[in-house]
MIROLUM-40400 format. One line per field, with one value per atom (N, C-alpha, C): residue number from 0; residue in three letters; chain; atom name; x, y, z. Coordinates in pm, whole numbers, plus 50000, padded with zeros to 5 digits. Layout:
MIROLUM-40400
resi c(NUM	...)
resn c(Ala	...)
chain c(A	...)
name c(CA	...)
c1 c(X	...)
c2 c(Y	...)
c3 c(Z	...)
***
This chain:
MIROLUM-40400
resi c(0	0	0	1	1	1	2	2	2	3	3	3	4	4	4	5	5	5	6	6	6	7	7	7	8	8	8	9	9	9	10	10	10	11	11	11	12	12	12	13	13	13	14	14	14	15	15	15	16	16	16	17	17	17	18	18	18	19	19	19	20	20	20	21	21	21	22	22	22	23	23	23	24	24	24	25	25	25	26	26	26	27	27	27	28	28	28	29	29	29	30	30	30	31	31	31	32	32	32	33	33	33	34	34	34	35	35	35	36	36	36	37	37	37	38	38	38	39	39	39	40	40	40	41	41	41	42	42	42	43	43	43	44	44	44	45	45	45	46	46	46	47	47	47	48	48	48	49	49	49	50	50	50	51	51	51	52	52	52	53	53	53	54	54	54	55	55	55	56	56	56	57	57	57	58	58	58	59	59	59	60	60	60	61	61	61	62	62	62	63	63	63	64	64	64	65	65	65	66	66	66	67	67	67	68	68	68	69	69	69	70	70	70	71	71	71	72	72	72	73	73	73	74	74	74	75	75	75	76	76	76	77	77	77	78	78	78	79	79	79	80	80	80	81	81	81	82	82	82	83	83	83	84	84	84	85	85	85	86	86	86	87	87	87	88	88	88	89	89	89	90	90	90	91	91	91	92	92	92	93	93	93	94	94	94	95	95	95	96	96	96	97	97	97	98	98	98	99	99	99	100	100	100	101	101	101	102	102	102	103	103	103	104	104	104	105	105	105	106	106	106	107	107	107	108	108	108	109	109	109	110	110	110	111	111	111	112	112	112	113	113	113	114	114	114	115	115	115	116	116	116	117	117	117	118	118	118	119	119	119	120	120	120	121	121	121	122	122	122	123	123	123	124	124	124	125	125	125	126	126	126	127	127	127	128	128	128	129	129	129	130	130	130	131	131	131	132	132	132	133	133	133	134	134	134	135	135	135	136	136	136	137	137	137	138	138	138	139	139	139	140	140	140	141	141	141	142	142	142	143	143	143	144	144	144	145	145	145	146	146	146	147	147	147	148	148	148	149	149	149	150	150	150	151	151	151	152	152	152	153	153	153	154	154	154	155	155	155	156	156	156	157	157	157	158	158	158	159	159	159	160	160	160	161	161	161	162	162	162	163	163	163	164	164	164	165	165	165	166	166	166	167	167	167	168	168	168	169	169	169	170	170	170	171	171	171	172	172	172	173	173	173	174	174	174	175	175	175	176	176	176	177	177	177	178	178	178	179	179	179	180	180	180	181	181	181)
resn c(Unk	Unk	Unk	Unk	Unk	Unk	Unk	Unk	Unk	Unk	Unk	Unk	Unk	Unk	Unk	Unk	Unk	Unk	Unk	Unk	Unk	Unk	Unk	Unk	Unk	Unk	Unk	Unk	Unk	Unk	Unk	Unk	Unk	Unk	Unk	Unk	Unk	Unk	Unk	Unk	Unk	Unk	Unk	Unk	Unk	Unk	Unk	Unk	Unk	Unk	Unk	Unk	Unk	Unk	Unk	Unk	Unk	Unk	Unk	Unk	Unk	Unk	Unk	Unk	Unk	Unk	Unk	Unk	Unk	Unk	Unk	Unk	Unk	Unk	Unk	Unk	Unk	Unk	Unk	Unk	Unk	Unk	Unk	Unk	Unk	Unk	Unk	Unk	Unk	Unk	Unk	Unk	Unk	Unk	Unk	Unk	Unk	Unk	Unk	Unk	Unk	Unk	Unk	Unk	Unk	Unk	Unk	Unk	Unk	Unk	Unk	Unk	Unk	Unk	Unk	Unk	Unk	Unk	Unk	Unk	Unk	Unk	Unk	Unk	Unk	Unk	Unk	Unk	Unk	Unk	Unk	Unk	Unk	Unk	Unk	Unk	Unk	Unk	Unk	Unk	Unk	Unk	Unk	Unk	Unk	Unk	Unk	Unk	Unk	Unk	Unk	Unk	Unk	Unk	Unk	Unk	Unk	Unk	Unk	Unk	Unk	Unk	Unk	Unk	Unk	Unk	Unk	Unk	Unk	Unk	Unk	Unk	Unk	Unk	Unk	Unk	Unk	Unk	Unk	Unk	Unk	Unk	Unk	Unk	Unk	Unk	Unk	Unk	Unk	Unk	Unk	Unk	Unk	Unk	Unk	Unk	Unk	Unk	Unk	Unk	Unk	Unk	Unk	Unk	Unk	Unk	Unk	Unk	Unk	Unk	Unk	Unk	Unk	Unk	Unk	Unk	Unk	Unk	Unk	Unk	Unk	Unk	Unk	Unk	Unk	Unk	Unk	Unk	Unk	Unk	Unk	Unk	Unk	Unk	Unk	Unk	Unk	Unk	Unk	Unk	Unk	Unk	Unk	Unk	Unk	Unk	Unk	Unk	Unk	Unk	Unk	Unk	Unk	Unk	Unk	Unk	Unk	Unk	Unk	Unk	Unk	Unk	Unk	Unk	Unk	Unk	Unk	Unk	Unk	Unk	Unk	Unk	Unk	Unk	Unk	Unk	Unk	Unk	Unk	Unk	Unk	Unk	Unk	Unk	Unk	Unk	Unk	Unk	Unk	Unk	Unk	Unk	Unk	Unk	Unk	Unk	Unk	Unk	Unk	Unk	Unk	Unk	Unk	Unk	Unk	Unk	Unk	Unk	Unk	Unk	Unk	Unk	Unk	Unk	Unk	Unk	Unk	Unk	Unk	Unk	Unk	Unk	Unk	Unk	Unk	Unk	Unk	Unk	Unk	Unk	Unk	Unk	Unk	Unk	Unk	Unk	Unk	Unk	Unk	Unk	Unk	Unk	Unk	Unk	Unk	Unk	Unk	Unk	Unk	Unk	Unk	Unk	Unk	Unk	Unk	Unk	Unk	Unk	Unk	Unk	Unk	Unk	Unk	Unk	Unk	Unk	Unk	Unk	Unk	Unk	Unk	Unk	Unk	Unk	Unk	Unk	Unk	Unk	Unk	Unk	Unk	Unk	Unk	Unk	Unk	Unk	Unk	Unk	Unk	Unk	Unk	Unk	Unk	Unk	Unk	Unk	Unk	Unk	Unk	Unk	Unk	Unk	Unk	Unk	Unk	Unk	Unk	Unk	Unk	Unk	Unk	Unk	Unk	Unk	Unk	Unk	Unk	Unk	Unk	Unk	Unk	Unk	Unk	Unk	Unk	Unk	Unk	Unk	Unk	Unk	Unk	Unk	Unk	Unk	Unk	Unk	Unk	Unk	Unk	Unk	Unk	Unk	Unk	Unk	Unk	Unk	Unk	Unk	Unk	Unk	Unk	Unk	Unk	Unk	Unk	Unk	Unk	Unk	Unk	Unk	Unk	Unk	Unk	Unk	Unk	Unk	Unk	Unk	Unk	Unk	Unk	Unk	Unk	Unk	Unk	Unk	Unk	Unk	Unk	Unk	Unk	Unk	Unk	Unk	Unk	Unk	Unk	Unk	Unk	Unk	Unk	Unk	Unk	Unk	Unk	Unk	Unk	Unk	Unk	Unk	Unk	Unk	Unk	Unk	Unk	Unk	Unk	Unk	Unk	Unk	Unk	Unk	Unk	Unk	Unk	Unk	Unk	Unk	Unk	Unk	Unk	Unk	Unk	Unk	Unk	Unk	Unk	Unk	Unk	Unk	Unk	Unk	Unk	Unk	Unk	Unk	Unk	Unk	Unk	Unk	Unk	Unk	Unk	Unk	Unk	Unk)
chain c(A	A	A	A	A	A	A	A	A	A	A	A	A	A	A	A	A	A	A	A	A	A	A	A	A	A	A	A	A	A	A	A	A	A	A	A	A	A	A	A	A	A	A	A	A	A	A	A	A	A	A	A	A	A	A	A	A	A	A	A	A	A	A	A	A	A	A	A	A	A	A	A	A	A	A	A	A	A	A	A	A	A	A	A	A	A	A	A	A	A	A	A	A	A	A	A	A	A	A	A	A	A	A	A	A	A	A	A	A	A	A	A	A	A	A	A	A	A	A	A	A	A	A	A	A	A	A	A	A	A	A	A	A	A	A	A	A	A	A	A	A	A	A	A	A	A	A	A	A	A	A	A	A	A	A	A	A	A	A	A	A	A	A	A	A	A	A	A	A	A	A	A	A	A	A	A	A	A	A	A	A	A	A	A	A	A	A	A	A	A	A	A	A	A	A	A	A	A	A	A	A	A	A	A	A	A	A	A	A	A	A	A	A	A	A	A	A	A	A	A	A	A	A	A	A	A	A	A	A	A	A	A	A	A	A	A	A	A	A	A	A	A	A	A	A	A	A	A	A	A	A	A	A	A	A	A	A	A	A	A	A	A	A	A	A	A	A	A	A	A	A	A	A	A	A	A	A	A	A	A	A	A	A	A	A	A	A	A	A	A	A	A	A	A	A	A	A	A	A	A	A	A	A	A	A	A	A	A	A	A	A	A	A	A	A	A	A	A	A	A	A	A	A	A	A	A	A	A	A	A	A	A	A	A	A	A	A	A	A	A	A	A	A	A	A	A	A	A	A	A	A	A	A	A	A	A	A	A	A	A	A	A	A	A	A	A	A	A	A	A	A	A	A	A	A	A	A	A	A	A	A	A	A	A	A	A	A	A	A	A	A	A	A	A	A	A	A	A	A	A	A	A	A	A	A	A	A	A	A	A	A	A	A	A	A	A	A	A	A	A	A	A	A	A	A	A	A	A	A	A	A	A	A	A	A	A	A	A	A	A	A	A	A	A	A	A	A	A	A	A	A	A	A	A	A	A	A	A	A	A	A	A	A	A	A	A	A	A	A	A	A	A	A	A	A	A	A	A	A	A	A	A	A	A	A	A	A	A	A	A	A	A	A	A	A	A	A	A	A	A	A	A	A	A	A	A	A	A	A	A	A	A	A	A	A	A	A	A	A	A	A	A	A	A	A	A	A	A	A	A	A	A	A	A	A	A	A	A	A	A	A	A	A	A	A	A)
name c(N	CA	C	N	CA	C	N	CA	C	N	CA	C	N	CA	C	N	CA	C	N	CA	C	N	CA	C	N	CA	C	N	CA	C	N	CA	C	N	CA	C	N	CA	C	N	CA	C	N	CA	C	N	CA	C	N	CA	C	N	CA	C	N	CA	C	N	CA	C	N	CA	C	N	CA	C	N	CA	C	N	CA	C	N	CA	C	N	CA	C	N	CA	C	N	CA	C	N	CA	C	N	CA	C	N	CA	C	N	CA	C	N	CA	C	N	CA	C	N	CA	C	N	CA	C	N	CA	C	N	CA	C	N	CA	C	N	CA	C	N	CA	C	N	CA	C	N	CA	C	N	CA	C	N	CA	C	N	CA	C	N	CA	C	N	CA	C	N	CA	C	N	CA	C	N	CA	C	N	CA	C	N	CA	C	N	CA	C	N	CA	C	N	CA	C	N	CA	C	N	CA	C	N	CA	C	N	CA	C	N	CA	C	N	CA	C	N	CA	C	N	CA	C	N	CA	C	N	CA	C	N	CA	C	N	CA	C	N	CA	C	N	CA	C	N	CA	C	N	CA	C	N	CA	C	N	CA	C	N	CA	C	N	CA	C	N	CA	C	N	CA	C	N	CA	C	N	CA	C	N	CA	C	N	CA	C	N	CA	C	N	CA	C	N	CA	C	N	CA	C	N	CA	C	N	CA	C	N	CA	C	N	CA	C	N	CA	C	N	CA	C	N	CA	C	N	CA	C	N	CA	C	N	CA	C	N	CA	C	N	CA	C	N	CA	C	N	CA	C	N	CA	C	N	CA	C	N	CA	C	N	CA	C	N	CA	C	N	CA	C	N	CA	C	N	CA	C	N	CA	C	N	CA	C	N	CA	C	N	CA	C	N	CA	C	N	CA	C	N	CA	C	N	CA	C	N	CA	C	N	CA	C	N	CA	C	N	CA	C	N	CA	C	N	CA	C	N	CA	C	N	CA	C	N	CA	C	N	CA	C	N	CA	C	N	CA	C	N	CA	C	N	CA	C	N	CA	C	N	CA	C	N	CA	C	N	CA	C	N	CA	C	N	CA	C	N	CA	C	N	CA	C	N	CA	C	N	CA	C	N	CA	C	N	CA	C	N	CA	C	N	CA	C	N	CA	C	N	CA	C	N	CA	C	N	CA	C	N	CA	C	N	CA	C	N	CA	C	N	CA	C	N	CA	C	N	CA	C	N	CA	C	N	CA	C	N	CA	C	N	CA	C	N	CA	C	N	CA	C	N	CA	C	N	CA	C	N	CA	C	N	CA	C	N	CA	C	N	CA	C	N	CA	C	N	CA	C	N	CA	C	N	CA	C	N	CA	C	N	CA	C	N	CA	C	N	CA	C	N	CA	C	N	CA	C	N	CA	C	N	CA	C	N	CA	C	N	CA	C	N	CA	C	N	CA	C)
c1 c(50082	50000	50086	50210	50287	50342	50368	50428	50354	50228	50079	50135	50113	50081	50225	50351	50433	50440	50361	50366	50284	50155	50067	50112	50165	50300	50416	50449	50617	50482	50391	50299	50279	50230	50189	50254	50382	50517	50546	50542	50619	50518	50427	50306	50280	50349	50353	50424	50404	50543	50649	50746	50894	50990	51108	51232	51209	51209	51200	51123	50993	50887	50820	50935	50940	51028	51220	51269	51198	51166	51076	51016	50899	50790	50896	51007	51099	51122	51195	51276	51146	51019	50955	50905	50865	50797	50906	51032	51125	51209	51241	51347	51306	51173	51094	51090	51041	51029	51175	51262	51379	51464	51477	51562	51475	51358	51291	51346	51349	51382	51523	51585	51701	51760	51645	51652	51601	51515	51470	51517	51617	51694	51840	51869	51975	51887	51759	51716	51723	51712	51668	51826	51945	52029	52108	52051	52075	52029	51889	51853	51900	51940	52035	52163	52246	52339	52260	52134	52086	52050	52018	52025	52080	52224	52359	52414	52385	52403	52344	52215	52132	52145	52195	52136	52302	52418	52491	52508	52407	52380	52419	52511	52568	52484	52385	52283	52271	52229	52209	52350	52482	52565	52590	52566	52529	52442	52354	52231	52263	52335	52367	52582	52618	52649	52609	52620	52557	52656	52770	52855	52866	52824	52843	52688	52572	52472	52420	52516	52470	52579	52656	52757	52695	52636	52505	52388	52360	52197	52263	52389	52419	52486	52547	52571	52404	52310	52216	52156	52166	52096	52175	52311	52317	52311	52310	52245	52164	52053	51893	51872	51937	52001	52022	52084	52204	52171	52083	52029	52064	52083	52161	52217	52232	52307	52258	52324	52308	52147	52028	51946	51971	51988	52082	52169	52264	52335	52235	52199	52061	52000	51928	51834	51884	52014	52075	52156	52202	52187	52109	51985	51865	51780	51806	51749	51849	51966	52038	52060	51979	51966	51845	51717	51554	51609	51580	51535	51413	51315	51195	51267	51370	51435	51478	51604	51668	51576	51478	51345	51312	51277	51233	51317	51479	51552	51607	51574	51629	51499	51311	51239	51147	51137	51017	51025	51149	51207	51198	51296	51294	51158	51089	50947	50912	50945	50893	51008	51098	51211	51160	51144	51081	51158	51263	51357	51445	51503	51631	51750	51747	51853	51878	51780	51830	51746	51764	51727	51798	51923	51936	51828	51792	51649	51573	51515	51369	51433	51544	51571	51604	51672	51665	51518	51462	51337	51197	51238	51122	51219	51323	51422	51396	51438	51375	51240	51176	51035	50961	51072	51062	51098	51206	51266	51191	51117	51008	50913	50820	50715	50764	50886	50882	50916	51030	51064	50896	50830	50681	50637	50653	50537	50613	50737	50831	50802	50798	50777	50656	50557	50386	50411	50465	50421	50538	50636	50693	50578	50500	50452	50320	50285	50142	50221	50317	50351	50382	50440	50489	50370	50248	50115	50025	50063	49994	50063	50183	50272	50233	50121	50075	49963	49930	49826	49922	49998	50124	50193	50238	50331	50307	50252	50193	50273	50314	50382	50359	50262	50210	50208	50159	50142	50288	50364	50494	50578	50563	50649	50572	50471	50438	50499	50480	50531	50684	50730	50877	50873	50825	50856	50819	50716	50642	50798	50825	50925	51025	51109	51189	51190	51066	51025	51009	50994	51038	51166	51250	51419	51474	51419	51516	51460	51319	51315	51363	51376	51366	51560	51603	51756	51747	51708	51725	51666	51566	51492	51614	51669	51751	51919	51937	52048	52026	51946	51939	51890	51840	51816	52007	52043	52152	52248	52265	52322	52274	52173	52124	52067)
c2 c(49879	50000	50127	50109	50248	50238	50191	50154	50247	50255	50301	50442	50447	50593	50658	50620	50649	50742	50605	50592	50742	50737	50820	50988	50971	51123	51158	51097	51115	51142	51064	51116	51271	51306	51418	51526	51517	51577	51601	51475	51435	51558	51527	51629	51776	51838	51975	52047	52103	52161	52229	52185	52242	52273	52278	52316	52173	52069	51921	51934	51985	51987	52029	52164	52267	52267	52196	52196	52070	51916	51841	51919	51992	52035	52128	52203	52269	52231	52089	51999	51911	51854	51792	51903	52055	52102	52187	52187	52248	52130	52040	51976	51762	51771	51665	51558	51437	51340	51279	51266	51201	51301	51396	51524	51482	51519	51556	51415	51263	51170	51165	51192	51213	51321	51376	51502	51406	51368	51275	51194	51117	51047	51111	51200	51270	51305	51372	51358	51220	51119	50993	51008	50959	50966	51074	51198	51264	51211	51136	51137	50975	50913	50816	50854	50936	51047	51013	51148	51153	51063	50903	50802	50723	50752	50699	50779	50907	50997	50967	50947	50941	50850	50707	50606	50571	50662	50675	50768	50834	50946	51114	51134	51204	51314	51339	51478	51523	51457	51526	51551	51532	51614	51719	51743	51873	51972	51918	51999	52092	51960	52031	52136	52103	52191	52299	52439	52563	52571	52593	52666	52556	52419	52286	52376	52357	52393	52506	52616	52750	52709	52673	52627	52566	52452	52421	52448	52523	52612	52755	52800	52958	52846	52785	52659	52633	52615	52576	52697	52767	52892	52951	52992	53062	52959	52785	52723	52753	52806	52800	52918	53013	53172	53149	53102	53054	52929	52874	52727	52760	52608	52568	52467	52375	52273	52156	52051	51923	51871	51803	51746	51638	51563	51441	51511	51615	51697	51809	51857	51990	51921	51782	51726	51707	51641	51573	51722	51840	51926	52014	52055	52093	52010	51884	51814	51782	51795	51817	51985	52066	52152	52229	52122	52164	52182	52228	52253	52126	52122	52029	51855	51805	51697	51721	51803	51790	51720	51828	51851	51658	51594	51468	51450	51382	51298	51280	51423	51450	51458	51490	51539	51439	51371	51273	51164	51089	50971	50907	50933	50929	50873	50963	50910	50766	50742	50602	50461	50510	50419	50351	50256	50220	50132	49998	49961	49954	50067	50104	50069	49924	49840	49785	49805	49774	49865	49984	50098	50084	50022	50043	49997	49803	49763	49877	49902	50035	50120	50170	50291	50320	50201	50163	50132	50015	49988	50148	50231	50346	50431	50455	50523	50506	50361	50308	50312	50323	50333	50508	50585	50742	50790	50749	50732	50692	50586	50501	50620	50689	50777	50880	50908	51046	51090	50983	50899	50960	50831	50812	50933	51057	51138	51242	51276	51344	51316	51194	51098	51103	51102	51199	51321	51381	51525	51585	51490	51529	51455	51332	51314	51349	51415	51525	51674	51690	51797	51780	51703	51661	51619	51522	51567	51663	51799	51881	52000	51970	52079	52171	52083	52179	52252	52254	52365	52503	52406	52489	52529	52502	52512	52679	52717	52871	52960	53054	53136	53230	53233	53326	53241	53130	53036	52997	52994	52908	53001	53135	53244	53296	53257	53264	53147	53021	52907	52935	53003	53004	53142	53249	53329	53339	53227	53192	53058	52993	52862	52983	53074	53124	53241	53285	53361	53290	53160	53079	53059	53002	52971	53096	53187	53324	53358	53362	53365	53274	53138	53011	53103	53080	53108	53227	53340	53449	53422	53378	53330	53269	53185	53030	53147	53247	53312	53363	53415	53531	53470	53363	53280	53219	53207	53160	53292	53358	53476	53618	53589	53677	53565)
c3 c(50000	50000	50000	50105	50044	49954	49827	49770	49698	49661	49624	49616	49752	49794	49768	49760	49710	49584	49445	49358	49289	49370	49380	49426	49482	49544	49433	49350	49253	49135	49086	48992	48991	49095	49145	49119	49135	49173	49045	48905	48820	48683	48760	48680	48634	48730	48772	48705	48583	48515	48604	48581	48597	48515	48552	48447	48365	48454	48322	48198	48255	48206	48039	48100	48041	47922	47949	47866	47767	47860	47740	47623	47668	47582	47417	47512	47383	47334	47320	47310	47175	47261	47182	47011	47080	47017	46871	46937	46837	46744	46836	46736	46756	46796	46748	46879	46865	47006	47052	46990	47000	47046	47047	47096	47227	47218	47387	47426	47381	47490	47515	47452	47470	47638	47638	47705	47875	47808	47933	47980	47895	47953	48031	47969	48014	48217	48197	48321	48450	48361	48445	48486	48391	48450	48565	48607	48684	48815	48771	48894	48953	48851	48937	48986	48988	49027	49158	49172	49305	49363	49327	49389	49438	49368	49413	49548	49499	49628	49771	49747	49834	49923	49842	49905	49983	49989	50037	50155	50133	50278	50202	50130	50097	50040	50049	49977	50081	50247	50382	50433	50352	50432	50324	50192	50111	50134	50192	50287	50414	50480	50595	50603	50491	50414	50373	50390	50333	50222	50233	50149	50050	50002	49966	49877	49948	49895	49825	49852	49786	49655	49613	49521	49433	49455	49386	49319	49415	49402	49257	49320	49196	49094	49067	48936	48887	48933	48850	48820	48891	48873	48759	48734	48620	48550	48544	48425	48319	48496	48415	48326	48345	48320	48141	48164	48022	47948	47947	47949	47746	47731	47547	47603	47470	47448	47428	47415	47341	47453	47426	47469	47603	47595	47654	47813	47749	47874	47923	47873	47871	47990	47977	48062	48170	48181	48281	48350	48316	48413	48484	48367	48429	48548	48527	48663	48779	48742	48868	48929	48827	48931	48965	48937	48984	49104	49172	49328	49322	49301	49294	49336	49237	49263	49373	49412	49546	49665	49664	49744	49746	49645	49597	49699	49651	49707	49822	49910	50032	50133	50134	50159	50169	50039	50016	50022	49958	49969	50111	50180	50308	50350	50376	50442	50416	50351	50264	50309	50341	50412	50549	50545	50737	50754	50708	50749	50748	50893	50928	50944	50920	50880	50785	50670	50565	50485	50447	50387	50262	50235	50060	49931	50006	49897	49892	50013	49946	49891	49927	49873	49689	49675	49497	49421	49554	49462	49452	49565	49523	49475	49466	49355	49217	49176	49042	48981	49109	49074	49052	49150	49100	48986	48923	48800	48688	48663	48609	48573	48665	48681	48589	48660	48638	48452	48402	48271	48168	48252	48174	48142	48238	48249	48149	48137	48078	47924	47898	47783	47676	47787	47758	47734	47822	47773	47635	47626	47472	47351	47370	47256	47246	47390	47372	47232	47297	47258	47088	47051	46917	46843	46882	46842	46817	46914	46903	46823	46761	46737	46591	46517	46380	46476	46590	46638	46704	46776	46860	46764	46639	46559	46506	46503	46454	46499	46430	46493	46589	46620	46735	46859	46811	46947	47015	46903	46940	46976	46931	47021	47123	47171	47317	47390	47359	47436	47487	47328	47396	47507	47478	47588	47713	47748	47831	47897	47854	47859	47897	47818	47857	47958	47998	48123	48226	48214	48323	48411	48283	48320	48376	48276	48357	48482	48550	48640	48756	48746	48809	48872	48772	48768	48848	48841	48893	49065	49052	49213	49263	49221	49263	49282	49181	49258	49341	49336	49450	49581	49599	49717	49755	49678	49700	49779	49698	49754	49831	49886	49977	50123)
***
């Protein structure tokens, strides 16, 4: 049943546009479905990064790290600032520097761990299984997007998407510095 309710929580999460979300939909809507999975995969593999991390302890001593964590936080932030480049790497640094993931792997995960002596099985099997979701949902919303792209495709529509997509990043980035450095 938690397994469920787990499953039911990373959906949730996985749903919500974000930077992932966001670069997918560019990704699907500019340069077709295979750029966007590419992009997604570059994500999944970040977040096995953060699962490797995790399931070593090592994100709660980055946490409890400030100067470890603000290093982090202004690196993704002028990422998101400056955001270009290959699909594949695009994905896999934009999700190592959502704030939203961190949040996942350090926040949510956890909860879901109940045996304290052997916390690595759960921690891979609802890792893999966050990964899975989140993959899927990334995956949908590039081939919603690549379906819908002779409606979106218009030029009015599609230079709103992008300035709407890119009024995002620059803000996300700008929030994410300035949290960092103030």
């Amino acid at each position: 049943m938690e397994v469920l309710l787990f499953a039911g929580a990373v959906l949730v999460i996985c749903i919500v546009p974000g930077p992932n979300v966001f670069m997918t939909l560019s990704f699907a809507l500019s340069q077709g479905f295979a750029a966007a999975s590419r992009a997604v995969f570059g994500t999944a593999f970040a977040s096995v990064l953060f699962l490797t991390v995790s399931a070593f302890g090592l994100i709660a001593v980055l946490v409890a790290s400030r100067a470890a964590f603000d290093v982090v936080r202004v690196v993704g932030a002028v990422y998101l600032i400056f955001l270009g480049g290959h699909p594949f790497l695009q994905g896999f640094v934009t999700h190592l520097s959502n704030p939203k993931a961190l949040l996942y792997w350090t926040a949510m995960l956890p909860q879901f761990i109940h045996d304290r002596e052997r916390p690595t099985g759960q921690l891979l099997l609802l890792g893999f299984l966050g990964m899975a979701i989140g993959v899927s949902v990334l995956l949908a919303y590039a081939a919603l997007a690549v379906r819908t792209r002779h409606v979106l495709d218009r030029p009015r529509i599609s230079q709103r998407i992008d300035i709407v997509a890119g009024l995002f990043f620059l803000s996300a980035g700008g929030w994410l510095l300035s949290a960092s450095l103030g």
